[in-house]
HTML snippet that shows the backbone in 3Dmol.js (N, CA, C, O; Angstrom):
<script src="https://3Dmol.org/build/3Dmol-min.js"></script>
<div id="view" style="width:600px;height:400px;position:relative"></div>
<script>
const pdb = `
ATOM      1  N   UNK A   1     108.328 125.901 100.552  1.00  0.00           N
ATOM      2  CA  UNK A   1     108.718 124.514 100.745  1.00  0.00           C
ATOM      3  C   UNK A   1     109.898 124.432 101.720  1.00  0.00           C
ATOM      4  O   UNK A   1     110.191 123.398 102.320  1.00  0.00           O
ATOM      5  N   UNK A   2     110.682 125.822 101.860  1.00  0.00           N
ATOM      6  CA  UNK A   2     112.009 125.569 102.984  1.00  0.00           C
ATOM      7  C   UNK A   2     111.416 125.540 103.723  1.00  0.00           C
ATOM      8  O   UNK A   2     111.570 124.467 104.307  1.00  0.00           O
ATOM      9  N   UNK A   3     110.496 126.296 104.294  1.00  0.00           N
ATOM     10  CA  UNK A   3     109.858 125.983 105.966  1.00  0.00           C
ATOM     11  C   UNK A   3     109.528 124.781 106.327  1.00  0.00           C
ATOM     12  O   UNK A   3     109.878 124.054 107.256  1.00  0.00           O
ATOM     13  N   UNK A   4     108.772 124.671 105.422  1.00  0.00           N
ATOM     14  CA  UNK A   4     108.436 123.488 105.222  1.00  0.00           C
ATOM     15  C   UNK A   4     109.154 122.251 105.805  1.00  0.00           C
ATOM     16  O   UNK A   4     108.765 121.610 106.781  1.00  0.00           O
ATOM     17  N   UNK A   5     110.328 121.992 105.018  1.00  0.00           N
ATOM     18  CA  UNK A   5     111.458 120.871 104.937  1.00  0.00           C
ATOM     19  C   UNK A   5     112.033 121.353 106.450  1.00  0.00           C
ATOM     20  O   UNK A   5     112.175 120.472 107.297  1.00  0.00           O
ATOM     21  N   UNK A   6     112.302 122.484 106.727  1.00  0.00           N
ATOM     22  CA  UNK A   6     112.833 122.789 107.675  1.00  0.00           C
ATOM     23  C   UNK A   6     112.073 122.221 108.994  1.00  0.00           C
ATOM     24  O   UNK A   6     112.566 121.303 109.650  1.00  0.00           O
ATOM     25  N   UNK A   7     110.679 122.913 109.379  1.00  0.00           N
ATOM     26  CA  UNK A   7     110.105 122.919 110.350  1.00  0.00           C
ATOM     27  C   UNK A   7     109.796 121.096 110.576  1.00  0.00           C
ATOM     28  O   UNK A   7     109.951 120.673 111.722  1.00  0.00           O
ATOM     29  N   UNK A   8     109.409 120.180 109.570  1.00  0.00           N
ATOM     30  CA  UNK A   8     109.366 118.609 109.427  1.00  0.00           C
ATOM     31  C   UNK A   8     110.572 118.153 109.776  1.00  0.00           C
ATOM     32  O   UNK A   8     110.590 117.380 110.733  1.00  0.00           O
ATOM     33  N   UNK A   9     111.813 118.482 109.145  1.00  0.00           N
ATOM     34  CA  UNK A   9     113.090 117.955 110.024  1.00  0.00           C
ATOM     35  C   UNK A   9     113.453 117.789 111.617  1.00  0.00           C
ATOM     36  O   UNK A   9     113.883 116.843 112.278  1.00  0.00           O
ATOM     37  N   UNK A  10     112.966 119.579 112.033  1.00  0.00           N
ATOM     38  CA  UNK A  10     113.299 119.794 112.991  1.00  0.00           C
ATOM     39  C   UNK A  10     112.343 119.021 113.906  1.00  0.00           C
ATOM     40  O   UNK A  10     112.654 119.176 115.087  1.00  0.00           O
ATOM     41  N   UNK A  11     111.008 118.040 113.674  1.00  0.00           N
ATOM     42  CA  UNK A  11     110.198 117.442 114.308  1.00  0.00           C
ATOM     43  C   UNK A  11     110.796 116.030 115.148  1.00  0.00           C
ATOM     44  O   UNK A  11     110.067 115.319 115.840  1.00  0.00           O
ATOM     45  N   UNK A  12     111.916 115.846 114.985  1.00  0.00           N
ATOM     46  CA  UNK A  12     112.782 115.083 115.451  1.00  0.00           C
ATOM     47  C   UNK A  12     111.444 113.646 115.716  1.00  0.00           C
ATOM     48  O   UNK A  12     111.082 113.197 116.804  1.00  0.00           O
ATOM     49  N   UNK A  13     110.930 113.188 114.229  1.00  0.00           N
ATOM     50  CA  UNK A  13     109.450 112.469 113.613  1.00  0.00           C
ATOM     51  C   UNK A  13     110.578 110.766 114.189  1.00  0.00           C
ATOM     52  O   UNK A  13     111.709 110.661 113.716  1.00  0.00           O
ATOM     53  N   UNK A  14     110.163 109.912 114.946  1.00  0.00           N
ATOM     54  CA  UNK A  14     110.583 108.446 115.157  1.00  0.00           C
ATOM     55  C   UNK A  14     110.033 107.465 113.932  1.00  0.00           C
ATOM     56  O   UNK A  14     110.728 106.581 113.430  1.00  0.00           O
ATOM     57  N   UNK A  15     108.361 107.837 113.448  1.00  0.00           N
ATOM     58  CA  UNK A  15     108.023 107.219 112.487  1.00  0.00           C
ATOM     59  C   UNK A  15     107.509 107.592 111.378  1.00  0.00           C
ATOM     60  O   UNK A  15     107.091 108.738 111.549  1.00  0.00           O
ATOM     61  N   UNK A  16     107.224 107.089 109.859  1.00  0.00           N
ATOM     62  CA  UNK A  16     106.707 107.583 109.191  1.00  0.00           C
ATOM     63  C   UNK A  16     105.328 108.588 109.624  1.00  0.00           C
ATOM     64  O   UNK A  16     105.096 109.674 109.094  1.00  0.00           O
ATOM     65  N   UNK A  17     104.456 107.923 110.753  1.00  0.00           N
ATOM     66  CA  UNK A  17     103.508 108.757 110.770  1.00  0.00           C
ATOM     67  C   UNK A  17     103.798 109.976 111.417  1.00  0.00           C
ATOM     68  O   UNK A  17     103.453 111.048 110.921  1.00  0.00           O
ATOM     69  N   UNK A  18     104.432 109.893 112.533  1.00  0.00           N
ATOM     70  CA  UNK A  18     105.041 111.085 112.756  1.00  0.00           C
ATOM     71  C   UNK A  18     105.706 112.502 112.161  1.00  0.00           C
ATOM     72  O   UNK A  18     105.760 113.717 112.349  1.00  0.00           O
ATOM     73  N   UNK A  19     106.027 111.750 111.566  1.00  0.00           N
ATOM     74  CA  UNK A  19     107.100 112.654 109.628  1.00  0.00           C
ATOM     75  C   UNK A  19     106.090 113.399 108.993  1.00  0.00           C
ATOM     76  O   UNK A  19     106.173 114.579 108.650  1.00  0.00           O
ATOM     77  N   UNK A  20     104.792 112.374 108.809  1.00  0.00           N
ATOM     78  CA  UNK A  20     103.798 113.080 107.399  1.00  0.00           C
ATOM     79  C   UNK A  20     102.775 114.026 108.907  1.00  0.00           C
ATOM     80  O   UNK A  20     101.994 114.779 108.325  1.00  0.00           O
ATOM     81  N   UNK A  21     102.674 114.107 109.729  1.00  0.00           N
ATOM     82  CA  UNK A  21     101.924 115.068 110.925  1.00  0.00           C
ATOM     83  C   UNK A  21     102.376 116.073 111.172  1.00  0.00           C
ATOM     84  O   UNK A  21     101.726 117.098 111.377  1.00  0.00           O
ATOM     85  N   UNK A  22     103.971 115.932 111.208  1.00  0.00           N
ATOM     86  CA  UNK A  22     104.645 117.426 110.893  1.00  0.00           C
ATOM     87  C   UNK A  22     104.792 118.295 109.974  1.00  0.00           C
ATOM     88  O   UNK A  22     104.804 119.523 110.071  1.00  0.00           O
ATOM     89  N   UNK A  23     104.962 117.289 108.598  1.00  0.00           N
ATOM     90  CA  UNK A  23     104.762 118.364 107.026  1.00  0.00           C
ATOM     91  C   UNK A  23     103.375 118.836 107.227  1.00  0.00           C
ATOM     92  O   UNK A  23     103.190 120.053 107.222  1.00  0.00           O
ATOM     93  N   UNK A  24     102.212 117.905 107.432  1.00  0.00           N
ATOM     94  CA  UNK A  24     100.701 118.128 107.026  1.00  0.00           C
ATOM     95  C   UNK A  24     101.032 119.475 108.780  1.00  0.00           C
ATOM     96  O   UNK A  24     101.331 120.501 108.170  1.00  0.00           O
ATOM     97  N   UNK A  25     101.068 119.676 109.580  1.00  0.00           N
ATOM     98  CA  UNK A  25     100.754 120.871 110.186  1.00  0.00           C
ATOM     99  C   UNK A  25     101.699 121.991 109.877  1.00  0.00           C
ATOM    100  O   UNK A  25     101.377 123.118 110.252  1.00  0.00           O
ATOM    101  N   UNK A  26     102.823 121.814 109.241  1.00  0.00           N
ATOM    102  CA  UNK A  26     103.676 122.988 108.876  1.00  0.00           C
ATOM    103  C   UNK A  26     102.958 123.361 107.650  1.00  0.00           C
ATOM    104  O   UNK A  26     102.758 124.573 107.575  1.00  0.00           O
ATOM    105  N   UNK A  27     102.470 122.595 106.569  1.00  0.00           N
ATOM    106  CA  UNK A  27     102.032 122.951 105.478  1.00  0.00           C
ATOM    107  C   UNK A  27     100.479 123.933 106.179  1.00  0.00           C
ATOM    108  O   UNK A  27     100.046 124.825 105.449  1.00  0.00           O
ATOM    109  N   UNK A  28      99.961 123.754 107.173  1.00  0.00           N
ATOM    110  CA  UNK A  28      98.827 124.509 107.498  1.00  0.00           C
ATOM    111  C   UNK A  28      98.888 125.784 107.832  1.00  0.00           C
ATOM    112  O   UNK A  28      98.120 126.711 107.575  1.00  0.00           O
ATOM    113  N   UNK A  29     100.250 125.727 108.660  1.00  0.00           N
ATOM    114  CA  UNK A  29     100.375 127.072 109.016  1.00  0.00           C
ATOM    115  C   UNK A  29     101.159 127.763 107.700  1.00  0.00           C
ATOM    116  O   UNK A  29     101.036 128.987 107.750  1.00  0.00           O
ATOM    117  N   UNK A  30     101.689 127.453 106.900  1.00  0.00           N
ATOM    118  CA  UNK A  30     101.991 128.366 105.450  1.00  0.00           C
ATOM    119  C   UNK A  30     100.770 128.518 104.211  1.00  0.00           C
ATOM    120  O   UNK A  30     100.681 129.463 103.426  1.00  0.00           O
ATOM    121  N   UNK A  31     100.039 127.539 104.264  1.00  0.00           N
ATOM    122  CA  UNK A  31      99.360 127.377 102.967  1.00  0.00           C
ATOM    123  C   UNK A  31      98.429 127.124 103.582  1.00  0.00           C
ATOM    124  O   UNK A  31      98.541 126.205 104.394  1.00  0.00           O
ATOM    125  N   UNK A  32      96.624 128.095 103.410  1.00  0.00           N
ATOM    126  CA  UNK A  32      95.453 127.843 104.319  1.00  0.00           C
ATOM    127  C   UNK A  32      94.980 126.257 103.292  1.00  0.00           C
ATOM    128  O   UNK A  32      94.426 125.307 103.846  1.00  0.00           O
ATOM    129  N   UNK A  33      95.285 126.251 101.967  1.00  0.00           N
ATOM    130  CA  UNK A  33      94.537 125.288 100.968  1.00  0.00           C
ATOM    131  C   UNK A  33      95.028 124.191 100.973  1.00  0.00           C
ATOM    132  O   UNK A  33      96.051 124.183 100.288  1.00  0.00           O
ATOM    133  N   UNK A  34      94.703 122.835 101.607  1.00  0.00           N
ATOM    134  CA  UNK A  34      95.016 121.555 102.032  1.00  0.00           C
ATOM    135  C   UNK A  34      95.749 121.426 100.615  1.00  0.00           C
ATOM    136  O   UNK A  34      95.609 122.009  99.540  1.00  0.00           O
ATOM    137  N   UNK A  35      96.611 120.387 101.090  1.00  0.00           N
ATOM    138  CA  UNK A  35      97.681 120.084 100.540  1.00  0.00           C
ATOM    139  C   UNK A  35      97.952 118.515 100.795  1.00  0.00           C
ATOM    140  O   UNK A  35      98.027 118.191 101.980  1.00  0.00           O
ATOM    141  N   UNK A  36      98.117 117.451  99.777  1.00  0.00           N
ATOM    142  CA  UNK A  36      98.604 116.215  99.744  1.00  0.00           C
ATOM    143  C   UNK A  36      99.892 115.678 100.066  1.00  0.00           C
ATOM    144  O   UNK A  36     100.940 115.748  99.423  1.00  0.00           O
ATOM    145  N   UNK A  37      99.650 115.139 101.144  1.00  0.00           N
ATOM    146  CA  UNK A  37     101.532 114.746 101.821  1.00  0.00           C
ATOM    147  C   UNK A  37     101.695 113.416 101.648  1.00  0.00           C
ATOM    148  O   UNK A  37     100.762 112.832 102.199  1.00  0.00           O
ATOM    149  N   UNK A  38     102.519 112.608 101.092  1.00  0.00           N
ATOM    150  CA  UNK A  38     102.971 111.338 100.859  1.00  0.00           C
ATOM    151  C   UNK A  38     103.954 111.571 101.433  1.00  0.00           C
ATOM    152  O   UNK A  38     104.623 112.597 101.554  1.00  0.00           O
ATOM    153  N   UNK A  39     104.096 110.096 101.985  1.00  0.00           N
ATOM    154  CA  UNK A  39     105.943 109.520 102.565  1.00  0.00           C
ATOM    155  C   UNK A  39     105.840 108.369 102.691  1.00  0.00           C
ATOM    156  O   UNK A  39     104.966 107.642 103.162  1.00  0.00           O
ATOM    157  N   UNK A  40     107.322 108.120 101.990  1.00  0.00           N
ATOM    158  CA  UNK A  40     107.952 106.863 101.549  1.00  0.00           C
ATOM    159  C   UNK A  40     108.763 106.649 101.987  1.00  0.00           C
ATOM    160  O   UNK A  40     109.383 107.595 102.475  1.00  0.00           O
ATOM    161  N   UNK A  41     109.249 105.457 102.102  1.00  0.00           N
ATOM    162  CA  UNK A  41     111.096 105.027 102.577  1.00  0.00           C
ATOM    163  C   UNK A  41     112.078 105.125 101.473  1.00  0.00           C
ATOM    164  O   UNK A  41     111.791 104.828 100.313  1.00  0.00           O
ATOM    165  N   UNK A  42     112.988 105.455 101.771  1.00  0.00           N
ATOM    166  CA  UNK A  42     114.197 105.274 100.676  1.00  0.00           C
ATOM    167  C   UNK A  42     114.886 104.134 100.920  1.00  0.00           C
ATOM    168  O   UNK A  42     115.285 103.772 102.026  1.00  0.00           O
ATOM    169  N   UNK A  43     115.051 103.479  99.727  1.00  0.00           N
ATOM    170  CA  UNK A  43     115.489 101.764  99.282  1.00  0.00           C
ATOM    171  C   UNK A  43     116.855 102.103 100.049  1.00  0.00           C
ATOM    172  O   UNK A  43     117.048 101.387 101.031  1.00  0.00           O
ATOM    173  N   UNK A  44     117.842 103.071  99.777  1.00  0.00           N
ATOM    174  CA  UNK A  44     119.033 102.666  99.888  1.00  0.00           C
ATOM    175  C   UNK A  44     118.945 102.893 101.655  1.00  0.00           C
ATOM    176  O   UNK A  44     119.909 102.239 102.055  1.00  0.00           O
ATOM    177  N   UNK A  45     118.418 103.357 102.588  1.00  0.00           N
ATOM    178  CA  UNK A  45     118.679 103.789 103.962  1.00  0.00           C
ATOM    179  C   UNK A  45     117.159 103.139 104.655  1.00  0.00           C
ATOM    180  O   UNK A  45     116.016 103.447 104.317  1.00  0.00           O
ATOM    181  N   UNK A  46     117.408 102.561 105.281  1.00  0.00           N
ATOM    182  CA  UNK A  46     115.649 102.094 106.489  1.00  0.00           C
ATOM    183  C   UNK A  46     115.582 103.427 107.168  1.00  0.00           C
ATOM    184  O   UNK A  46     114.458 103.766 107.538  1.00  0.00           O
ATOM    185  N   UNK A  47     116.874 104.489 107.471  1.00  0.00           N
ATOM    186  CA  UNK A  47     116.643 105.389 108.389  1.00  0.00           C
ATOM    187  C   UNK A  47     116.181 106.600 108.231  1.00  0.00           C
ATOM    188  O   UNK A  47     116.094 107.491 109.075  1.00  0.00           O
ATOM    189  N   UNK A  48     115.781 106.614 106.726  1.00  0.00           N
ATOM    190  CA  UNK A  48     115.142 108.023 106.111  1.00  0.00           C
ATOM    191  C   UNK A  48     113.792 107.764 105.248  1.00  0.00           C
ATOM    192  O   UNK A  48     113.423 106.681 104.795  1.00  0.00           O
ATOM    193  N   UNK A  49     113.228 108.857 105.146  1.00  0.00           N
ATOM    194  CA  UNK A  49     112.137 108.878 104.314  1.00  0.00           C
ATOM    195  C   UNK A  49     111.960 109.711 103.364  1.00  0.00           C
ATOM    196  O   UNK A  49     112.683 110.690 103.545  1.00  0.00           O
ATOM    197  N   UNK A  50     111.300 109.798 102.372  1.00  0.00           N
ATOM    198  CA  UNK A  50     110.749 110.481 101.762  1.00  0.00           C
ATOM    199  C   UNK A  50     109.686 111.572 101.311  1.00  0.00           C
ATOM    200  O   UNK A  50     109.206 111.297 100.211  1.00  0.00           O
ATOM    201  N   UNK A  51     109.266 112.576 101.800  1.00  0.00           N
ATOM    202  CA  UNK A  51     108.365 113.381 101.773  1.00  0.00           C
ATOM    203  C   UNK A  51     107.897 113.916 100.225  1.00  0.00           C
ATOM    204  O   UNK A  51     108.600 114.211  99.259  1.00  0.00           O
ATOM    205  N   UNK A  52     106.467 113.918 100.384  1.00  0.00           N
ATOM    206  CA  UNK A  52     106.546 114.304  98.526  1.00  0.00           C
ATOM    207  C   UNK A  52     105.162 115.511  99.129  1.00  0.00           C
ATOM    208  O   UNK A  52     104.559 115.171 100.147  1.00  0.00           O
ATOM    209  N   UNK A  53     104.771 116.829  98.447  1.00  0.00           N
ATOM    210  CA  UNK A  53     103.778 117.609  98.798  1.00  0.00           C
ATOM    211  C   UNK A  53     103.156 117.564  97.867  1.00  0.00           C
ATOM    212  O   UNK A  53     103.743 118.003  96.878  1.00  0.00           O
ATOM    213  N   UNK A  54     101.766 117.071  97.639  1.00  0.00           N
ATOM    214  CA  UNK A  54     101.607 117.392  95.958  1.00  0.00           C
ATOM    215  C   UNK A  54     100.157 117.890  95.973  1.00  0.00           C
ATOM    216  O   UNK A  54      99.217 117.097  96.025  1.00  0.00           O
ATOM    217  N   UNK A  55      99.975 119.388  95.921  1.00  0.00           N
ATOM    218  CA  UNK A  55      98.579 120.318  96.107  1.00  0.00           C
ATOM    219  C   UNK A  55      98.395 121.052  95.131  1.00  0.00           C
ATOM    220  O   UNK A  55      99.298 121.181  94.304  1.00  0.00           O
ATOM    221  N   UNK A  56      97.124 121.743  94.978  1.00  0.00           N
ATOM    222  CA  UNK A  56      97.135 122.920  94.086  1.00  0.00           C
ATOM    223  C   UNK A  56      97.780 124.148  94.239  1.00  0.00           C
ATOM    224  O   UNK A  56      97.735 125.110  93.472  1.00  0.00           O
ATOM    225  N   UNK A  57      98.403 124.033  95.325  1.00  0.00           N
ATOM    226  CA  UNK A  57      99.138 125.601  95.504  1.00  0.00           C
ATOM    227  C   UNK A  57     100.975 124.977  95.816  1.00  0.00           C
ATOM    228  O   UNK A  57     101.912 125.761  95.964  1.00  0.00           O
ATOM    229  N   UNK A  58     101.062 124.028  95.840  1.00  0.00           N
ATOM    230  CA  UNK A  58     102.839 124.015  96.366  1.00  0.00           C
ATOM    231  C   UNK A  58     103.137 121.869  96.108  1.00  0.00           C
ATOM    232  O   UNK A  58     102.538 120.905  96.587  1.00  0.00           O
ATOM    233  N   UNK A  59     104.315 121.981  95.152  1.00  0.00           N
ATOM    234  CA  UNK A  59     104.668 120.754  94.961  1.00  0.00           C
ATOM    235  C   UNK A  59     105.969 120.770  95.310  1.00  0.00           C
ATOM    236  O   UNK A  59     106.528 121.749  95.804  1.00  0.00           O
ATOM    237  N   UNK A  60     106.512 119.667  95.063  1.00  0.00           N
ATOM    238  CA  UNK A  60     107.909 119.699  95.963  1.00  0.00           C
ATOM    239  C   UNK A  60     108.427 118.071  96.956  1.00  0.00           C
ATOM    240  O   UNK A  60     107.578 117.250  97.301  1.00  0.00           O
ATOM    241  N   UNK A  61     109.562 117.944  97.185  1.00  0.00           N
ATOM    242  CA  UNK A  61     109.882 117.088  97.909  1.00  0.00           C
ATOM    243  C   UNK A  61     110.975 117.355  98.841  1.00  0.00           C
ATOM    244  O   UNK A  61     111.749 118.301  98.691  1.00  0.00           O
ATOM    245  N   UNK A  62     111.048 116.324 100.030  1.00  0.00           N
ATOM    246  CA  UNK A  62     112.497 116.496 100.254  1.00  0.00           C
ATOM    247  C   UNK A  62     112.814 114.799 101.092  1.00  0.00           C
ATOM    248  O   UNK A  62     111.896 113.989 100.963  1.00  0.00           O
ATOM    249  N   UNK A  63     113.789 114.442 101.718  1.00  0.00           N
ATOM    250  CA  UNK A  63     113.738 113.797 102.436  1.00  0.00           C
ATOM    251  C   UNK A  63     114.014 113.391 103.967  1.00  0.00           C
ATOM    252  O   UNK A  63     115.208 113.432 103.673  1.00  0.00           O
ATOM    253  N   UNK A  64     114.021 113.154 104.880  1.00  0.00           N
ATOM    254  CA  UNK A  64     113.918 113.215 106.375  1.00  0.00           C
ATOM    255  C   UNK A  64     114.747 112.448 106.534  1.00  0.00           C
ATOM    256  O   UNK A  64     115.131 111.802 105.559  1.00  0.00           O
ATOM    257  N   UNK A  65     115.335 112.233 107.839  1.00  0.00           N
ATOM    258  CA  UNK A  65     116.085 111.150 108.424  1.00  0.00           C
ATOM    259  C   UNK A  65     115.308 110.689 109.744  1.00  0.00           C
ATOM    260  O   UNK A  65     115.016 111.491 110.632  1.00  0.00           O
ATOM    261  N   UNK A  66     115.036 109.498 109.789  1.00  0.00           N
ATOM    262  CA  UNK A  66     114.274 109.062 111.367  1.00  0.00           C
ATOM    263  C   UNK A  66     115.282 109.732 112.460  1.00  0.00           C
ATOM    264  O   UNK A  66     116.393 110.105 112.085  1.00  0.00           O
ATOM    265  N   UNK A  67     114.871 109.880 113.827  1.00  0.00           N
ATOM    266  CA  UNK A  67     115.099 109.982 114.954  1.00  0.00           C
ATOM    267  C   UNK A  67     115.575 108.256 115.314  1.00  0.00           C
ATOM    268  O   UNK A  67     114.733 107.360 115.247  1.00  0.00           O
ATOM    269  N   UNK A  68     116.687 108.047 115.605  1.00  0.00           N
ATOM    270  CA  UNK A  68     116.642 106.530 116.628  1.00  0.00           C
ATOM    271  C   UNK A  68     115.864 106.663 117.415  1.00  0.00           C
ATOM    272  O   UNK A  68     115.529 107.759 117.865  1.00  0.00           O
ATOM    273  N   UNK A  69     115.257 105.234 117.864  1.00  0.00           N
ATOM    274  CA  UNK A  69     114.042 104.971 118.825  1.00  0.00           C
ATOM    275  C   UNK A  69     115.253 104.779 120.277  1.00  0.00           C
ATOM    276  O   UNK A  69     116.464 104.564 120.242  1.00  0.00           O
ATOM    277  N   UNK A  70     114.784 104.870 120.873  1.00  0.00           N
ATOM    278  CA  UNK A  70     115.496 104.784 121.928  1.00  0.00           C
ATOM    279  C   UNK A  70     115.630 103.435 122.686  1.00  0.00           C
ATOM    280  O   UNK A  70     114.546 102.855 122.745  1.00  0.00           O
ATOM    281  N   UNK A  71     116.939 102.587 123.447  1.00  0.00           N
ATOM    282  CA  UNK A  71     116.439 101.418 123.142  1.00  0.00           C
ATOM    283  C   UNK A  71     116.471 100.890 124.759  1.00  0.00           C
ATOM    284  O   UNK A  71     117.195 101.751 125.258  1.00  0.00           O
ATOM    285  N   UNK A  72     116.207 100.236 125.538  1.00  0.00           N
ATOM    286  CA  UNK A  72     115.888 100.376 126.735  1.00  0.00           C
ATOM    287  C   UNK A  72     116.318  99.297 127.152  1.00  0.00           C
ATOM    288  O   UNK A  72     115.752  98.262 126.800  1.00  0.00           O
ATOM    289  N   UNK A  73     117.309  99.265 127.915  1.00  0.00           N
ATOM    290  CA  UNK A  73     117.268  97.899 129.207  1.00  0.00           C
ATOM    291  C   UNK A  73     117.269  97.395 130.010  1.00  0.00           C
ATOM    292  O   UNK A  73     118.033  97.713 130.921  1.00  0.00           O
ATOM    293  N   UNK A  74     116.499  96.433 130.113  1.00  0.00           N
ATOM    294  CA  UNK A  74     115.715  95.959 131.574  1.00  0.00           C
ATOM    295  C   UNK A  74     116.996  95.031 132.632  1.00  0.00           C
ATOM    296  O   UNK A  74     117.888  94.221 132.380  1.00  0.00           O
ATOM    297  N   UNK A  75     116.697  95.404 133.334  1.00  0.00           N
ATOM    298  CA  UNK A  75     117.401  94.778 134.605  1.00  0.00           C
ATOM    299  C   UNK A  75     116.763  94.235 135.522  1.00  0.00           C
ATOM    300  O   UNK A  75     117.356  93.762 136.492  1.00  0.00           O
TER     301      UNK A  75
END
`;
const viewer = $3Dmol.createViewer("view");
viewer.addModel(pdb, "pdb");
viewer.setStyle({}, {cartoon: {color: "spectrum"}});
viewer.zoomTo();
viewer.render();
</script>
C-alpha cells in the first residue's frame, strides 16, 4: 500500500479522475489481481481526496492532495 500511496501522490493527479488512474495503474503494477479503487473528497478541504483500495488481495486507504489547476490570463 506504500507504493502505492506513494507512486498516486507523486502523480501530481489535477482531478479526482486523474487520482483514481494513478492508484488503479500503480495497483497493477504491484498486485496482478484487480483491485477496487474509490475516491472521495474530504468535507473539511475541496483540495484533497480520498483514496480507499478495497480487493481481495490489499485494503487500505490514504489521502491525496489536488495539484492547483493552473490559472491563465488572457490579454
Amino acid at each position: 500500500m506504500t507504493i502505492v500511496e506513494a507512486e498516486t501522490r507523486s502523480a501530481a493527479a489535477k482531478t479526482a479522475e486523474q487520482v483514481k488512474n494513478a492508484a488503479e495503474t500503480s495497483l497493477s503494477r504491484v498486485i496482478s489481481a484487480p483491485q477496487r479503487v474509490e475516491v472521495c473528497g474530504v468535507a473539511q478541504a475541496s483540495s484533497e481526496l480520498r483514496v480507499h483500495v478495497c480487493g481481495p488481495d490489499l485494503f487500505g486507504g490514504f489521502t491525496v492532495r489536488l495539484q492547483p489547476v493552473a490559472r491563465r490570463t488572457l490579454h
